[in-house]
N, C-alpha and C positions, 0 to 999 in steps of 0.2 A: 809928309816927305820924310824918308827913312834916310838918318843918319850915316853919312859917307866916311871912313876913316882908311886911310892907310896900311897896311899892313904887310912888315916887311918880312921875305923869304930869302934863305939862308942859302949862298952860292952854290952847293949840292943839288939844291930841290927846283932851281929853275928850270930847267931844260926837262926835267920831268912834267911838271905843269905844262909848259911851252908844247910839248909832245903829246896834252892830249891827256893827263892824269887828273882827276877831276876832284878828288878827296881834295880837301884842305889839311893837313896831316896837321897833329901837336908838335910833331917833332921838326917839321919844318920853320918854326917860330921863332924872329929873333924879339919881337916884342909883343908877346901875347897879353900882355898888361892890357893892353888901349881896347881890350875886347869888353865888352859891359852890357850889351846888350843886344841879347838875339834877335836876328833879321836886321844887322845893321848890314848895308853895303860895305864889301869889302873891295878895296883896288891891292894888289898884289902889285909889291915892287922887289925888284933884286935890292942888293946892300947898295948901291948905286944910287938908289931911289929910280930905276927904270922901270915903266910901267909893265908889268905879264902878263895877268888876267885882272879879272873882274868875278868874283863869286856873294857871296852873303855868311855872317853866322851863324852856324847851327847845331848846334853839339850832337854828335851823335855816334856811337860807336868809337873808333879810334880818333877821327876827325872833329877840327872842328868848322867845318862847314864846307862848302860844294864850291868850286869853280863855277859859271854860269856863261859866261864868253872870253873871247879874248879881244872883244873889242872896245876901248879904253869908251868912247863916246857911245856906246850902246846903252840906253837906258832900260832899267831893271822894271818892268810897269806892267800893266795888262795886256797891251800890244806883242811884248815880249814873250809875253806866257800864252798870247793867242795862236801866236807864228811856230812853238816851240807843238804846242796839241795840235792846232792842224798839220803839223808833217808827220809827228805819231798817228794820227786817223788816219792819213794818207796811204802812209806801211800796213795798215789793217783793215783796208775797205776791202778785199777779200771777208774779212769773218762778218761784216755787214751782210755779205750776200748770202753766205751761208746760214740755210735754214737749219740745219743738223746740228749746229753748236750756236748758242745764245748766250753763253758767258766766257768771256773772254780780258786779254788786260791793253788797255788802250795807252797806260802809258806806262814807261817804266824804267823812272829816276833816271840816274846819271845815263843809263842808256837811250836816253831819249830827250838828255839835256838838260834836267833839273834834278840832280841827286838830292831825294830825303822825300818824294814826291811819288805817289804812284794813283793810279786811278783805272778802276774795275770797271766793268759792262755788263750787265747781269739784265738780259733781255732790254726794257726800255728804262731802266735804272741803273744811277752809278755810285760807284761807291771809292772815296777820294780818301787817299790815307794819307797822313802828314809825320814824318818820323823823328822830327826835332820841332822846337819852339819857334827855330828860324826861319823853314818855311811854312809853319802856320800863320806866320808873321804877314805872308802875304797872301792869307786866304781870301777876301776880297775879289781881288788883281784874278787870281787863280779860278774863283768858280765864276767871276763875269766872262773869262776867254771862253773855260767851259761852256757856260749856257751861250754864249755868241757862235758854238760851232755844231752843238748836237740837238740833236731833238731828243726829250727826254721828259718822263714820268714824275720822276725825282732824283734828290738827290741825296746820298747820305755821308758820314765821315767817320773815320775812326781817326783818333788821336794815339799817336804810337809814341810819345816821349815822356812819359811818367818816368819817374827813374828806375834808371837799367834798361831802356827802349819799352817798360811797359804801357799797354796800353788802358788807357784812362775813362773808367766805366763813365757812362752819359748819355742820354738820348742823342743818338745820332743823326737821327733826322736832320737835315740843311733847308731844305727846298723844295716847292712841288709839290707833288702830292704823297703823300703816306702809301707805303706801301699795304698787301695785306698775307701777310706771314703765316705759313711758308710761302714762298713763291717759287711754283716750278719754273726752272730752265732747262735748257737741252746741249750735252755732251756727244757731239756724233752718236746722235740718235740716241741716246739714252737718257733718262730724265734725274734732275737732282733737283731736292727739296734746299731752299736756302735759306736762311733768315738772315736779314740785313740790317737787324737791331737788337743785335742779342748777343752781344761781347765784343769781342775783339775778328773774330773767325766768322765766318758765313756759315758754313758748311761742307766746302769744297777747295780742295788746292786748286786752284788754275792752272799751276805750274807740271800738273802731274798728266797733263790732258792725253801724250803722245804713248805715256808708259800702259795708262790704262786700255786704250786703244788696242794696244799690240799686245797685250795679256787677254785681252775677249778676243782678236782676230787671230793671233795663232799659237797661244799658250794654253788656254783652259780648258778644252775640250777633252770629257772625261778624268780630269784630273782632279786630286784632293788639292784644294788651296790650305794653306795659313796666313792670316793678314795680319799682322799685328804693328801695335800703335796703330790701330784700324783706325781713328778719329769716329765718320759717322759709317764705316763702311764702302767706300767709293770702291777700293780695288775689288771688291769682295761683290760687291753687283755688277761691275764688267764681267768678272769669273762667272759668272752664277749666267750671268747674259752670254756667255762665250761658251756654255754647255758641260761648265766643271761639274764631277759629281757630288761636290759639298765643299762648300766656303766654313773658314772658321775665324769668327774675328775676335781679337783678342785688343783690350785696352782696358787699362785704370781708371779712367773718368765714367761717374756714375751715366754721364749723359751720354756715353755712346751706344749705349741698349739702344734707347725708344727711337735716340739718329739714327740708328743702323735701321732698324725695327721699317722706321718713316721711309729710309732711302731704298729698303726691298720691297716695298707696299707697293710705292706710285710706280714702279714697274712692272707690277703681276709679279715679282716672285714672292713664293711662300715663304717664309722669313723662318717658321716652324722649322723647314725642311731643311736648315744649317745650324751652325753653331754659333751666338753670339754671347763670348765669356765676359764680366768685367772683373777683371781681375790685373795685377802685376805681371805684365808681357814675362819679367827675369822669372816668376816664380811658374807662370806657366811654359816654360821652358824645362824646369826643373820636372814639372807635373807629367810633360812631353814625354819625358825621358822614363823616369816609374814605369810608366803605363803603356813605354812601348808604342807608342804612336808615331808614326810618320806619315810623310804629304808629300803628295809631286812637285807642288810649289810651296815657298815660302816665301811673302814680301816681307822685304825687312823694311821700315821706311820710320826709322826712330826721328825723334824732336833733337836739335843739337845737342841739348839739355835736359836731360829729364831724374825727375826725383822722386823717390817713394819714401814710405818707412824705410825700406830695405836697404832698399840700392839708392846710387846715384849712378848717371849713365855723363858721359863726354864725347859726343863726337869725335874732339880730336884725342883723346886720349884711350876712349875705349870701343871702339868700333869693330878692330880684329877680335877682342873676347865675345862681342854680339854675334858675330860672324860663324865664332867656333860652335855657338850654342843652336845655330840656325843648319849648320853642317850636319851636325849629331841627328837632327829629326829630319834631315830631307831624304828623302829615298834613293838611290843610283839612278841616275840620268835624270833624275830629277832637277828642278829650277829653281836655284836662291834668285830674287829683284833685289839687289842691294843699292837701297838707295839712302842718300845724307842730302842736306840741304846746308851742309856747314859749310863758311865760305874760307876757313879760313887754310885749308888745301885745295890743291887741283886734282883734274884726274889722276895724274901720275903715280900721289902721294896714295889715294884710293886706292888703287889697284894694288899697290905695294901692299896693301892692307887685307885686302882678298889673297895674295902669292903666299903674304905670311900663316893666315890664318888658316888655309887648305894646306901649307906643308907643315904646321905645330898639329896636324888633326889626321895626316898621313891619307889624307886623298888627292886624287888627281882633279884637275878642274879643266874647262873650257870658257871661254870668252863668247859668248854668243852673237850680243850688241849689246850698244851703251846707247845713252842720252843725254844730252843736257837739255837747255833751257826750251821750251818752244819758240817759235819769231814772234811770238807776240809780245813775249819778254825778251822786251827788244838789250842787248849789252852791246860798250864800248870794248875794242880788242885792249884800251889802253889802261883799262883797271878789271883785271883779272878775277878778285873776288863778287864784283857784279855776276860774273856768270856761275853760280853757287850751285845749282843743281848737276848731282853726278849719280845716273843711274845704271846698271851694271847687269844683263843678265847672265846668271853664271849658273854651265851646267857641271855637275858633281860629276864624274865618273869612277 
């Protein structure tokens, strides 16, 4: 039985909770002392001692832990967490049926009622991520609902709260049966190699499913791509599948060669027949420039954080100078993807960031379309940085 305490919130921050904000802030705390150990039950009261919600501990990011109901007699258990995944499958028995995409996200945290909580579908395997100590706390509770709802191969988990939200190397195998590595799945109709015990990352964003889509269906055809922060090549084999005349993927990590290499294999394309750099995205930018190269397309689709020898990059702080340097080698009427996955602007702030960096460069731009999240990363409208992905097609004129 997981210890019950009290925990009072500071007249400001009630009616925000009350409405549906699901973080447990620091800064709403009048007595953060009583806090000691992650995954205790928390009951949220005003200065009053009035009851608000009901969440757990969890340290994670700015918070420290998730609202979970607002109902004082609701008990926190596996029944709870059974009711909460069957309404998330519920929302996504459309991608059940669909043959054409086999990896997909069945649930997804606070947007589906249990912030710190997310869990993958990766053909007849899942893969359960836990991003604080607090709800690892009730891992049990969590993969008995799971196996009471799906049918499933196995199971695996990645642990995401080593310090600073890192994740925590370990055999992640759970349950079931063992997988056998790579495992193809399928992307509307495209195939990706994944490994589901071999870091923190599989292989694949899930969150990018709608952008790459719409780069094979009506961007690539005859065009020069640039992918960079390519990971294992995903944009760059839609391209190559959408009839580009040469993909160039560009990433630091030794191990994006032989993923890139893997992910144009298992679709018939010649992998020869493009360009896969490992090197510094800033300095082959620089390279770009020398050498006179330009591309019809460039996806930009940087890590929030990323660091070299050289550079260091910030999404929120330097995104307009990535922007400037992706300007310089696109062609006229050509197509920057600018995408972030930083949650800690909105669109708004985004595009402020495209208006600047095309008038510090003295070109004119178009808005073509954007994206955010797909529905299967399902968010609340009432915590705004849940819905983190902001992608942006912009033409140069």
């Amino acid at each position: 039985m997981k210890k019950e305490i009290k925990l009072k919130i500071k007249q400001d921050y009630v009616k925000k909770i009350k409405d549906g904000f699901p973080l447990i802030e620091k800064e709403a705390l009048t007595n953060a002392e009583v806090l000691s150990e992650e995954g205790q039950i928390l009951h949220l009261m005003d200065e009053r001692g009035r009851f608000i919600a009901k969440g757990y501990y969890g340290e994670q990011n700015k918070g420290y832990g998730w609202v979970l109901t607002q109902q004082q007699e609701e008990a926190i258990d596996q029944s709870f967490f059974e009711k909460k995944i069957r309404v998330a499958l519920q929302k996504r028995s459309g991608f059940f049926k669909d043959d054409s995409t086999t990896a997909f996200r069945i649930f997804n945290g606070e947007g589906d009622g249990v912030g710190g909580l997310t869990i993958d579908h990766y053909e007849s395997f899942y893969v359960v991520s836990w991003y604080s100590e607090g709800i690892y706390a009730f891992k049990n509770q969590i993969l008995k609902a799971l196996q009471q709802l799906v049918e499933y191969k196995g199971i695996y988990e990645k642990k995401r709260f080593n310090t600073g939200g890192k994740y925590i190397d370990d055999d992640d195998f759970v349950t079931g049966e063992r997988g056998e590595f790579p495992m193809i799945v399928k992307e509307n109709d495209v195939q990706f190699s994944v490994h589901l015990n071999e870091g923190p990352m599989t292989g694949v964003f899930l969150d990018q499913r709608e952008v790459r889509k719409k780069i094979r269906d009506h961007y690539a055809e005859g065009k020069t791509v640039l992918n960079t922060f390519s990971y294992t090549g995903a944009f760059s084999v839609f391209a190559a599948l959408g009839g580009a005349l040469k993909t160039t993927s560009v990433d630091l990590a030794n191990r994006s060669y032989p993923k890139t290499v893997e992910q144009f294999s298992i679709n018939g394309i010649d992998y020869e027949a493009h360009d896969i750099k490992v090197m510094d995205v800033f300095e082959y930018f620089k390279y770009a420039v020398k050498k006179q190269l330009t591309f019809d397309m460039v996806v930009l689709d940087p890590p929030s954080f990323a660091r070299s020898k050289k550079h260091r990059f910030s999404a929120a702080k330097d995104y307009k100078d990535l922007l400037k340097q992706a300007i310089a080698i696109t062609e006229d009427n050509g197509v920057i993807v600018a995408s972030t996955n930083y949650s800690g602007y909105g669109m708004g702030k985004f595009k402020g960031f495209i208006e600047k960096a095309f008038k510090e460069t003295g070109h004119r731009y178009k808005i073509e379309e954007q994206f955010t999240l797909p529905s299967d990363f399902a968010t609340t409208k009432a915590y705004k940085p849940g819905d983190y992905l902001k992608v942006v097609f912009i033409k140069k004129l």
